[in-house]
C-alpha positions in Angstrom: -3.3 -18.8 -7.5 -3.0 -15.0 -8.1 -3.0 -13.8 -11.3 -1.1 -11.2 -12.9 -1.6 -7.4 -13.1 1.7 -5.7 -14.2 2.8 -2.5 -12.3 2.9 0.6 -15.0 6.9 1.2 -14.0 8.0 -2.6 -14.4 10.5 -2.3 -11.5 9.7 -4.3 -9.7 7.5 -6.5 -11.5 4.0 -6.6 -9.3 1.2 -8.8 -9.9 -2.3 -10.0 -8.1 -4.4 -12.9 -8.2 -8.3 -13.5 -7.9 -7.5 -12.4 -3.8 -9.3 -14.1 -1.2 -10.1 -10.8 0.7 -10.5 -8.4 -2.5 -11.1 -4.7 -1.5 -13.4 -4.1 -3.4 -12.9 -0.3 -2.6 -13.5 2.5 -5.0 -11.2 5.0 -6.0 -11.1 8.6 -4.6 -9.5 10.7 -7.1 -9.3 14.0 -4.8 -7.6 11.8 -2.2 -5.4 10.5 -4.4 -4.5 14.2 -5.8 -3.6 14.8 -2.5 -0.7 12.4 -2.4 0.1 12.3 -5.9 -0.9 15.6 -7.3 2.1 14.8 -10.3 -0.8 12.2 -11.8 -3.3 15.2 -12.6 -2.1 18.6 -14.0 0.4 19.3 -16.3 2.1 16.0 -15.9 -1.5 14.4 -17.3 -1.7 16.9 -20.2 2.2 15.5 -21.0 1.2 12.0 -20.6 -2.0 12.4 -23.2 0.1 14.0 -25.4 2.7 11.1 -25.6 -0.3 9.0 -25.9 -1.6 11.0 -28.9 2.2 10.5 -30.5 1.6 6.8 -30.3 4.2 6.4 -27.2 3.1 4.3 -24.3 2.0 5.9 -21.0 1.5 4.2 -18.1 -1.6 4.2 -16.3 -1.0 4.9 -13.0 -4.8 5.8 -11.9 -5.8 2.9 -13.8 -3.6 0.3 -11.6 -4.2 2.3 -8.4 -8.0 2.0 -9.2 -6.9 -1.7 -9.9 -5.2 -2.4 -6.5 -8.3 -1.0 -4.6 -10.5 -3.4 -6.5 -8.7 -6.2 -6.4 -6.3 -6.5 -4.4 -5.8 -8.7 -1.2 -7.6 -6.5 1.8 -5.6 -6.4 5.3 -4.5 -5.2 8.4 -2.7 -1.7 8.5 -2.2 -0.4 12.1 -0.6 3.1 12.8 2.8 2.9 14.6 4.0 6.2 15.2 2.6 9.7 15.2 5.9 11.9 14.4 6.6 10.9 12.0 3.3 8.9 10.3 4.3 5.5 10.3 1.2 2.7 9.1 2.4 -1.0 9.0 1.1 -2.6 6.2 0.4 -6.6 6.7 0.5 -8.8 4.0 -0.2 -12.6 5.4 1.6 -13.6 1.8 4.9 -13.1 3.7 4.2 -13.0 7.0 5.5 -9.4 7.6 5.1 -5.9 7.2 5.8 -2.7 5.0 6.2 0.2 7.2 5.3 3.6 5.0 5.4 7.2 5.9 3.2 9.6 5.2 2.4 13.3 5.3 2.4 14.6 8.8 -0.5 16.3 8.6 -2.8 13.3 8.0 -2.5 12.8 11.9 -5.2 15.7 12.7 -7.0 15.1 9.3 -8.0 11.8 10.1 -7.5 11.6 13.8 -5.0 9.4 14.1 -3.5 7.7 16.8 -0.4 5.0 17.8 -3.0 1.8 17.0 -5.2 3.8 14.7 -6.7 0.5 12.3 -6.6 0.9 9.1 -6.9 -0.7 5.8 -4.0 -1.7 3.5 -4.7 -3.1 -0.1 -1.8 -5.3 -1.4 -0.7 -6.2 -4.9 2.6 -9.3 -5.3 5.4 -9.2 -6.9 8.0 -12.1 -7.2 10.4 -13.3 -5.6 12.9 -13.1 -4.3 12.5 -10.7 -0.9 12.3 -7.2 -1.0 15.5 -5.8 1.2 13.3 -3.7 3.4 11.0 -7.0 4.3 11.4 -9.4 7.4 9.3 -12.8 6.2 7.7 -14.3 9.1 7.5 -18.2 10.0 4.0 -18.1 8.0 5.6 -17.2 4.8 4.0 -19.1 1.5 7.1 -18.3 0.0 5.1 -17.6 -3.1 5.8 -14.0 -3.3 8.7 -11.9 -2.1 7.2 -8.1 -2.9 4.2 -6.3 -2.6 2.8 -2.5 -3.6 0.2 -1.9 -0.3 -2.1 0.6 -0.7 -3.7 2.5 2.4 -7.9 2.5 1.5 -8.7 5.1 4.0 -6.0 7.6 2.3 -7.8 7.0 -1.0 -11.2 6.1 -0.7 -14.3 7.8 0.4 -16.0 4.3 0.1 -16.3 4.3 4.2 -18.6 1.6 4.4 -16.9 -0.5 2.6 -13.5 -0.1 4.9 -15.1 -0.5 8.1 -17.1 -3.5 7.1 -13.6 -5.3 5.5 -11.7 -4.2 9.1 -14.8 -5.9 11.3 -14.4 -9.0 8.8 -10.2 -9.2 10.2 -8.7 -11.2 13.0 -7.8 -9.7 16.2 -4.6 -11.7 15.9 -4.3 -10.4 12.6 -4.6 -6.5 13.5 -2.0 -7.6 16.9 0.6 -9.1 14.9 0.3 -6.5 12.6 1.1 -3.7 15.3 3.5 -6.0 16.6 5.4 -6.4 13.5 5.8 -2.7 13.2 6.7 -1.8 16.6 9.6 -4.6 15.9 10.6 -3.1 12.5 10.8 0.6 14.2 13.2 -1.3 16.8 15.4 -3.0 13.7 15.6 -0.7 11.5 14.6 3.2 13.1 14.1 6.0 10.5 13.8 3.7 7.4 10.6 3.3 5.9 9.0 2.8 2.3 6.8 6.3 0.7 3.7 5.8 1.8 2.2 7.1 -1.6 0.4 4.6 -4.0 2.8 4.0 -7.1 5.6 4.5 -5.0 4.8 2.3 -2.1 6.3 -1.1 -3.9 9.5 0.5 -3.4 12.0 -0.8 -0.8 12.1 1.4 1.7 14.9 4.1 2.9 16.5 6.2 5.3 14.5 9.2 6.5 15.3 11.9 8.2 
């Protein structure tokens, strides 16, 4: 069973259970200021002041440092260059989330078309996110999921390469299959990359 963690925005509903494959991965904050410099800044001062007032914030670096920990740790396998496209497996479902990210990631972490890395998922319910193509090994226990790319948010390297050397060849081929076959069903739609935002469906791109 997976217990529950609630996503700050509760649209959709996410939640986790004690994973079998946690992360275990530590939280970079710098990274994460990279792709979501609106957590840190003037928008935190704003959020700590509405906290002060007795109005709810939602922790955002709280879950995200949540997701790393303990969420369910899996294949994530680079499918295009131009723009950044990283498949995101979740067994769960039997499918992929395809995100885009910023293009210059490509030189800053050398990527590649089959570059490995590291997604970190959190579940939602049911029923099937639009964007998501279930595969014959769905559990049909879930029907959404928030990934989270370690290696964009982590400096805990040790950790990441150890949990990629613990994953199944199949598992890292069908993930790369997966999203070559997404690219070819639905071109130029993908999810935002970003943590917080990933859980999203995704959508056109230009």
């Amino acid at each position: 069973m997976r217990r529950s963690y609630p996503l700050p925005n509760p649209s959709p509903k996410m939640s986790q259970s004690h994973a079998s494959d946690p992360g275990k991965i530590r939280l970079s904050e710098y990274k994460l200021k990279i792709l979501r410099p609106d957590l840190y800044g003037l928008q935190a001062l704003w959020r700590s002041a509405q906290e002060k007032m007795g109005k709810k914030s939602d922790d955002e670096i709280g879950y995200i440092t949540r997701v790393l920990e303990r969420g369910d740790s899996r294949a994530a396998v680079v499918v295009s260059t131009e723009p950044l496209l990283v498949a995101a497996y979740t067994d769960e479902m039997d499918c992929v989330a395809v995100l885009k990210f910023p293009q210059n990631f490509v030189s800053v972490y050398a990527l590649e078309v089959g570059s490995r890395l590291l997604t970190v998922n959190f579940y939602g319910e049911l029923p099937l996110s639009a964007d998501l193509i279930a595969g014959p090994r769905d559990f049909k226990r879930w029907g959404r999921f928030h990934p989270a790319i370690a290696d964009f948010l982590s400096d805990d390297l040790e950790r990441i390469a150890t949990r990629k050397a613990e994953i199944s060849e199949g598992e890292w081929a069908r993930c790369f299959t997966m999203g070559q076959e997404y690219l070819k069903l639905k071109p130029k739609v993908a999810r935002d990359g970003r943590p917080g935002k990933s859980n999203q469906p995704a959508v056109p791109y230009e």
